[in-house]
N, C-alpha and C positions, 0 to 999 in steps of 0.2 A: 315402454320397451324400445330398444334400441333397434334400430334395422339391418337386418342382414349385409353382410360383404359382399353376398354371392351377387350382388347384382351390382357392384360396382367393379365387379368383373367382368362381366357381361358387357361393361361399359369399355372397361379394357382391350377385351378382344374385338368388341366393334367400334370403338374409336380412339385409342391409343397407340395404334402400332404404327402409323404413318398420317397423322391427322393433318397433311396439309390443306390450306388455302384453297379455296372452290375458284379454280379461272374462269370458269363461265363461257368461256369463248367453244361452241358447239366443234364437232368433227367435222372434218371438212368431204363432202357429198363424192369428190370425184376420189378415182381409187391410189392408196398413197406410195411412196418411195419407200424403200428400203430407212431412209432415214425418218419420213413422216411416220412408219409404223413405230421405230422406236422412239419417239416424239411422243405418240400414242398411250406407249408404255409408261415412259417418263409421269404422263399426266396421267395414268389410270392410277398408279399407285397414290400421288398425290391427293386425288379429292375420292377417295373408293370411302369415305365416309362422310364428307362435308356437300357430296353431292352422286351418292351412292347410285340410284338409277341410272345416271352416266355413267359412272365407273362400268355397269355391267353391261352398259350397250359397248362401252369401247371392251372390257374384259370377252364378250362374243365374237366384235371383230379380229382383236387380237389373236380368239384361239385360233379362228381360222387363217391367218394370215401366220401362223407362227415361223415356218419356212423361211420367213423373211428375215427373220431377229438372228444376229447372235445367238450362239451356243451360249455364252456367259447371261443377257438376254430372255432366251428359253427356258433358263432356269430361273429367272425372277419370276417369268409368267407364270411357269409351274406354282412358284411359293402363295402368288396372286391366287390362281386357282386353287389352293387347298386352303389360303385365307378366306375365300369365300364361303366353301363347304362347310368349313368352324363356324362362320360368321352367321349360313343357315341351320345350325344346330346339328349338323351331319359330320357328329365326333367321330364315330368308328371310322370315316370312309377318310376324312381328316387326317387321321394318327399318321397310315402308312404313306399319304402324300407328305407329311413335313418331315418325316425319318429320313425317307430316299433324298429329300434336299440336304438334309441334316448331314448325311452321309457321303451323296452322291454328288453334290453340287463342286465343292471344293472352294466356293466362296465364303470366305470368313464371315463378311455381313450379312448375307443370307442364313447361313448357319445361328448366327446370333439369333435374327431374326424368327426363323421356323424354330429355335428351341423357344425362346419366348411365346410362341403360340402355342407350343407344344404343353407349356407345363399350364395354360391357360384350361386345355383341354384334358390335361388330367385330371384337373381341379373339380371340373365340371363330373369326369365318372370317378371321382371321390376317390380316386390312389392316391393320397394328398403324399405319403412318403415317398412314391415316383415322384409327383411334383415338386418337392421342396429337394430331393436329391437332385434334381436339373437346374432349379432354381439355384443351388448352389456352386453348383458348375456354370451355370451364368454368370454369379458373380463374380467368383473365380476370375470370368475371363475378361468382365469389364477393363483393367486397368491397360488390355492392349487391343479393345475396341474402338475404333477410328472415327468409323463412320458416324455423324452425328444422329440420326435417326435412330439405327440399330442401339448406338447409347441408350437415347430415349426408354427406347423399347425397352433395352434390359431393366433399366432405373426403373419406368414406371412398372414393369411387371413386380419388383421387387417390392416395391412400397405397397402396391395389391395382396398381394400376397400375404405377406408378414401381416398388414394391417387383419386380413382375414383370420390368422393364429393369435391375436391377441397381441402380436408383437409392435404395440402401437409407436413407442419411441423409436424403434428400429426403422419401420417404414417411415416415420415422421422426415427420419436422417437420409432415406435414400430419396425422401420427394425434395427434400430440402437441395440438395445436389443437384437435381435437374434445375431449381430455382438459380442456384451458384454458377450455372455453368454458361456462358456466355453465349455458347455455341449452341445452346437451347432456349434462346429464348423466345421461339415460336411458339415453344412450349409449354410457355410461363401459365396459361390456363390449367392445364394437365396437373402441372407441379402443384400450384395453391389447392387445386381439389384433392389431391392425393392427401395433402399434407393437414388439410383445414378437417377431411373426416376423419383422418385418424389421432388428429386433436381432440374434436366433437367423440369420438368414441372416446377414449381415454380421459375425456370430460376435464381438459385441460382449458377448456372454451366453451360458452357459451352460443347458443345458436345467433344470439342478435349481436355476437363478435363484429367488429367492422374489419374485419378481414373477407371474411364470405362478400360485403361488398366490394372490394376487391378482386377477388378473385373473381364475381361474377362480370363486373367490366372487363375485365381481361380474359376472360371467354367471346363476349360479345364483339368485342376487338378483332379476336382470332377466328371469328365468326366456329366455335366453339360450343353450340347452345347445348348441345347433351352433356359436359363438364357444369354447363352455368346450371343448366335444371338440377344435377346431380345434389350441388350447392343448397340449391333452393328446398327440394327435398330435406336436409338435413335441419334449414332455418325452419319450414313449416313442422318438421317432428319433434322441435324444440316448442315453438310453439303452439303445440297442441298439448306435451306436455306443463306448458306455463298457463293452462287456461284461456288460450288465446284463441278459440278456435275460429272466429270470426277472421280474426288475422291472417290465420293458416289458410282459411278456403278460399281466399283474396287471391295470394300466393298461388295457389295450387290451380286454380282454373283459371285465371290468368294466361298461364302455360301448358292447359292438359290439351289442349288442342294440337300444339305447335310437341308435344312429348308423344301422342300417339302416330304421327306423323312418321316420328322414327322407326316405326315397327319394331322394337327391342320389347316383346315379351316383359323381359325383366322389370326394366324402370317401368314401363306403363302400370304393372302392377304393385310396384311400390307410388307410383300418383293414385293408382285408385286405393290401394290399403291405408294409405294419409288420409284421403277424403271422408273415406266409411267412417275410421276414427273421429275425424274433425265433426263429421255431422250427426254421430253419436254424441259427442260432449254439446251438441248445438242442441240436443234434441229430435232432429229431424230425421225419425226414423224409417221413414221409405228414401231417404237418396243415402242413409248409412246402409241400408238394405240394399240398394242399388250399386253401391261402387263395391261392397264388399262380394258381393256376384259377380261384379267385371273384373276384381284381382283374380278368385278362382277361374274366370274364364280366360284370362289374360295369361297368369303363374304359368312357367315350365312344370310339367303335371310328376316329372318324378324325380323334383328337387326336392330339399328338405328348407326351404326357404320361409321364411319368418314371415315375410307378407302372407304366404298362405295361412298359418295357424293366426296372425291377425285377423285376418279376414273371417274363417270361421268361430273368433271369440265376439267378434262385432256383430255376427250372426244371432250366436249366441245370447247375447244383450237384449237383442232386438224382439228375438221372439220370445224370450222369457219375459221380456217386460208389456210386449203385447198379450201376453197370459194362452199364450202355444207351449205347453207343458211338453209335448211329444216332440213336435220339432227343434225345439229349446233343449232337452237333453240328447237328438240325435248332432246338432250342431257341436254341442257340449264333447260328445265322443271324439266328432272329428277334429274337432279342437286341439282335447288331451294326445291324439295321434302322433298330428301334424308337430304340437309345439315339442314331443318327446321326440322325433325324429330331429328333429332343428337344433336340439339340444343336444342331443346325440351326434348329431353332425358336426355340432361347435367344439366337445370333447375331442373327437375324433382328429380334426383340425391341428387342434394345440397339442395333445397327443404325439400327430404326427410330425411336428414341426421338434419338438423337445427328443420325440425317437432319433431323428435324421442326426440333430444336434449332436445327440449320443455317441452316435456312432461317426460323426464327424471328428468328435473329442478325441474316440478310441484310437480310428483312423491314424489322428497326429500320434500320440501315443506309440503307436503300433511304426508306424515311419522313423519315429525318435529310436525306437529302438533298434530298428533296421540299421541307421545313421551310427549306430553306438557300436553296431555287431562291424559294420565297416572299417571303424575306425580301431574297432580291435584285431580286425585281420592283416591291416595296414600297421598297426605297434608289432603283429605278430611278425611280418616278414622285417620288420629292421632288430626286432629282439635277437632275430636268429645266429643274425652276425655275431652276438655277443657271446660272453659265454653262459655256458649249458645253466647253471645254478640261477644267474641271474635271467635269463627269459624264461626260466622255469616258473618264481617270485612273480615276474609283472605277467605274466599269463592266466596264473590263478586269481590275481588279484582282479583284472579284466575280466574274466569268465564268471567273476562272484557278483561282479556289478551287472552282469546280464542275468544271471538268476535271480538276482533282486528286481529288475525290472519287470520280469514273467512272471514271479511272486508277488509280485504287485500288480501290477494287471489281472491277472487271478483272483486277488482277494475283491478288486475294487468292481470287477464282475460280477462277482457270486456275492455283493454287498450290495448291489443296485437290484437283483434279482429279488433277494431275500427282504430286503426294502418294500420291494413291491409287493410283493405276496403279504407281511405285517402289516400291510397299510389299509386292506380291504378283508380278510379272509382270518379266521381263527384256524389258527394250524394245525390242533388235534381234532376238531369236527369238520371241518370247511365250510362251515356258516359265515353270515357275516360278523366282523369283530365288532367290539362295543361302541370303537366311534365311527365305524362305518353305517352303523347299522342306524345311531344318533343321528348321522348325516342324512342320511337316505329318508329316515322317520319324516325327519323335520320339512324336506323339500312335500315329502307325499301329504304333510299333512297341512303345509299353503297349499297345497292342489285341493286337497279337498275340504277348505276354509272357503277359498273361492266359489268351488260349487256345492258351497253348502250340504255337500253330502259325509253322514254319517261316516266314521272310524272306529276303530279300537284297537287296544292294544293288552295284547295279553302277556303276563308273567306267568310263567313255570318254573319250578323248585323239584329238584327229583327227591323224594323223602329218604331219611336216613342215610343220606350219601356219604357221610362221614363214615358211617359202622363199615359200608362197602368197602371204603379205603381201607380202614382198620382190620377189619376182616380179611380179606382177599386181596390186598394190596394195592400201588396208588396203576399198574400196569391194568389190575382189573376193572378198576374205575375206571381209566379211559376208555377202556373196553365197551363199559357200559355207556357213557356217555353217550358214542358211537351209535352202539342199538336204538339209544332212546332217543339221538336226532335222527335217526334213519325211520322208524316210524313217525315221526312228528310229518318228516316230510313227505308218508303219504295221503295225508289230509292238509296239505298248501296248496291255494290256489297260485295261481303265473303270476301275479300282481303281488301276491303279501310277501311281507320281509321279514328272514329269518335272521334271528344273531344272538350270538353268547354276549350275555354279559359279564360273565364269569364265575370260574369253578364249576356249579352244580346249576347255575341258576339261566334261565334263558326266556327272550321274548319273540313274541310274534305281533308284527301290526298289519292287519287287517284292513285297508282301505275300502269304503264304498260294500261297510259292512254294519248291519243294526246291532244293537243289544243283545240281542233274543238270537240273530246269527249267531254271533260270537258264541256264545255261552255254549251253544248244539255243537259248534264246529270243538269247542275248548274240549266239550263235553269227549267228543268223539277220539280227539286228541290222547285223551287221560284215558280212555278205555284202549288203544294203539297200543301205548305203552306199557299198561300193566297187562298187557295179550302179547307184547313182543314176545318173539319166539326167542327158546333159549340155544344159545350153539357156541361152539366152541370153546373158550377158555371162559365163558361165562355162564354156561349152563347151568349152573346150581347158582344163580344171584337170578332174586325175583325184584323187580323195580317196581316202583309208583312212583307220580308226580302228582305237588297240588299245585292248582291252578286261582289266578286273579286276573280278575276281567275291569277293565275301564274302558269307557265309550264316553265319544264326546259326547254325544247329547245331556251326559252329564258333568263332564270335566273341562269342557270345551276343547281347542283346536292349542294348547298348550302341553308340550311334549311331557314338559317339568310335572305337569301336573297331572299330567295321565300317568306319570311313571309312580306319583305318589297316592294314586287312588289307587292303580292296579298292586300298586307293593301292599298296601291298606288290604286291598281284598284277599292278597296271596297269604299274608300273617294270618289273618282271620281263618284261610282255609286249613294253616297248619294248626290254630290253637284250636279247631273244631274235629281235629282226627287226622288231618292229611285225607291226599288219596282223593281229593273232591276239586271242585272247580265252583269261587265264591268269586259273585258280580258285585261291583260298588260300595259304597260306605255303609247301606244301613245292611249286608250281607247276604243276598240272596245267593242262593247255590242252585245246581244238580249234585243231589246225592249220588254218591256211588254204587256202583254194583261189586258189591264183595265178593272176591272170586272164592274160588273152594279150596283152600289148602290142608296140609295133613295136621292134625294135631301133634304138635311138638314143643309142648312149653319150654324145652330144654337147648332149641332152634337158635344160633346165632343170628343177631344184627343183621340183615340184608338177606338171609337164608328165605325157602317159601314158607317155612313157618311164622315169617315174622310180622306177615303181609298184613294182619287186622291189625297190628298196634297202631297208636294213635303216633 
């Protein structure tokens, strides 16, 4: 598994934004000039990360000396001070300190600056569509950003970013820039790390690349080491994927000393969720039991970060293989939590980035037309000069070109909506559709191949559904349809997946369910439906559904072939009567309970007298 972005964010907002050079030279004891205070300042911004404890002995005496500074000045310090709040994970108090700069300063490189923090800390409470709408207006504004830092800033915030949405060759291009630009090249560590992991994500490179050694000189250079670990990071989770684990833990505690030093939460706990892994594949499972306790103790607790559900899978490993049955499936729990948030998070991400995208499109779109309406009110005043017939002629023909563009923007609207909605949901029930529902199948049932826990999946067939058409027509059959998913779904549990496969025919899969469940819940299912109550335009149409059951434990953890056992079972239930619910190939069932209807041999197709035919 790949590691999370969020913690090469983290690395962002704590060492990206100003990462210079550590002067080393102590504050001077007697009390300073007007110019020594901004001297002060000068240097607090510069090492507030290559030698942080300083920074905030001089960030303490500046606040109090602030009187002294410039107005232009006291609003760095302010930005200084609300970097740090971000820096201590105090977002909320954070936001309204970089807006008022953002707003109030009037300094263009400040302004740079606090939105680049700003959309850092959106990231963090997950309004990634706030963050990538600012992120865009950052970029926007690069090409008349001056200052070489505030550059930095924007550039590297962008390659973070993007790299975070999946947008790996995008970010690749903006770390690439900072590399191209001359007047960055303090920054040349920052750049290769930006650009080398969202290589390594996008698996355009290899972890034992000889670039990472590059890059990692070029941080030690820049005296840069949380860029150079970042690096190292990505070569030990290559190789621990490559079988290397001995390698890896060389690498890793080499440096886990001089990484918890930093006090970054984040990285510390992507060194320790490396280690658990590496000493998992080593075998050694009390220091994998050990690191994978220091990620969870280490991890921001209400991220949805990937080191945490690593951590709890390593867990997981550990006590299932020491033969801890109870703890082993309660790690198990928090595992599937953790890794379904993380994944959800990562949706969400890309989600939002292709949302903003959208609407960046339209945006142009919507301006182009604006540009087109201008340039027909500017033909309209010189048309007028002329005569009446002829600005009559080019007036409608201008006015037609604007109704085609509103007509088109309209259709291409309600064609990205309507897209959306076919793409996950069946539009006469609002189940899932048939390849959403494939999709979804497939991922829950590697989740539960993994932990070896039991599945199934059920087929239903509503019986005689055709005479229903024929009879009452195809309005009444959706009708029905309708009823007979609406009691289906009061026996689903939160976890199972509903979806039409189509016409009459539909399934339910069941995860982290036995045989012998299924068949009671199927059972319960077919008793729903032929109970549904009758109302409205469909009152007089009595339903049944027969049912086919498959379970891995007999078909195993393959979709293909659960769909062919359970179809196997559903035929079976219809050449045995309908109306029933038949498990697996050699055909067990639950018989039904035949309800009571009126004797009417004379009873059309779908009517309640029709309910005992086979």
């Amino acid at each position: 598994m790949v590691r999370s972005g969020r913690h090469c964010r983290n690395l962002l907002l704590a060492a990206c934004l100003l990462p210079g050079l550590w002067m080393g030279a102590a504050v001077a004891a007697t009390p300073p000039s007007v110019e020594g205070t901004e001297e002060m300042l000068d240097r607090a911004d510069r090492i507030k990360t290559s030698n942080h404890d300083e920074f905030l002995k001089l960030l303490g005496e500046l606040d109090q000396r602030k009187n002294e500074l410039t107005l232009a000045r006291q609003w760095r310090l302010r930005y200084l001070d609300a970097w740090q709040t971000a820096y201590e994970g105090r977002y909320e108090q954070a936001k309204p300190q970089l807006t008022e700069v953002i707003n109030l300063s009037g300094d263009a490189t400040l302004q740079v600056r606090a939105t680049a923090t700003l959309v850092n800390i959106l990231g963090y409470g997950r309004r990634y569509e706030d963050a990538f709408t600012r992120l865009n207006m950052l970029i926007d504004q690069l090409p008349t950003v001056k200052d070489t830092e505030a550059r930095y800033q924007a550039l590297g915030e962008a390659a973070q970013f993007l790299a975070m949405a999946g947008q790996y060759d995008l970010a690749s291009g903006y770390a690439q820039q900072i590399l191209d630009d001359p007047a960055l090249r303090d920054h040349t560590c920052q750049g290769m790390s930006f650009k080398l992991h969202a290589l390594y994500r996008n698996g355009d490179i290899k972890g034992t690349d000889p670039g990472f050694d590059r890059g990692i000189d070029a941080c030690l250079a820049n005296k840069q080491e949380l860029f150079g670990n970042e690096m190292r990071a990505d070569r030990a989770d290559y190789a621990i994927k490559q079988g290397r684990a001995d390698e890896a833990l060389a690498l890793l505690q080499s440096h886990y000393d001089e990484v918890r030093a930093y006090r970054y939460p984040a990285l510390i706990a992507s060194f320790d969720t490396l280690l658990a892994r590496a000493y998992w594949e080593r075998g050694d499972l009390a220091q994998a039991r050990k690191y994978a306790n220091a990620t969870l103790d280490d991890s921001v607790r209400d991220e949805y970060a990937q080191s945490r559900s690593q951590a709890y899978q390593v867990l997981y490993n550990v006590e299932n293989r020491l033969g801890n049955v109870q703890a082993a499936l309660d790690y198990h729990e928090k595992y599937m939590d953790a890794d379904k948030g993380y994944l959800t998070d990562v949706t969400a991400r890309a989600l939002a980035y292709q949302t903003v995208r959208q609407q960046l499109l339209a945006n142009k779109v919507q301006v182009d037309a604006l540009n087109k309406q201008n340039e027909i009110l500017q033909l309209q005043r010189k048309l007028d000069r002329k005569e009446m017939e002829t600005s009559r002629l080019y007036i409608a023909l201008l006015l037609t070109i604007v109704a085609s563009i509103a007509f088109w923007l309209l259709r291409t609207k309600r064609s990205q909506l309507r897209f959306k909605r076919l793409a996950t949901r069946d539009s006469l029930t609002g189940v899932h559709s048939r390849q959403h529902f494939v999709d979804e199948v497939e991922v829950a049932l590697r989740v539960s191949a993994r932990s070896t826990r039991d599945a199934c999946l059920v087929l239903l067939d509503l019986d005689h559904f055709k005479d229903v058409n024929d009879t009452h027509g195809h309005v009444i059959g959706d009708l029905v349809l309708k009823r007979a998913v609406a009691a289906c779904q009061h026996h689903l549990r939160r976890h199972d997946i509903f979806g039409r496969l189509g016409g009459e025919e539909f399934a339910v899969f069941m995860p982290d369910c036995s045989a012998s469940q299924a068949r009671e819940r199927a059972e319960r299912i077919r008793q729903a439906i032929a109970a549904a109550p009758l109302w409205g335009e469909t009152r007089h149409v009595i339903i049944s559904a027969s049912f086919g059951v498959a379970s891995t434990d007999r078909s195993g953890y393959d979709l293909h072939q659960l769909m062919i056992d359970a179809d196997n079972a559903l035929y079976q239930a219809k050449r045995d009567g309908r109306n029933r619910v038949v498990y697996g190939q050699l055909g067990d069932f639950i018989a039904p309970i035949e309800p009571t209807a009126p004797a009417n041999d004379n009873a059309p197709m779908g009517s309640a007298a029709s309910v005992n035919r086979p």
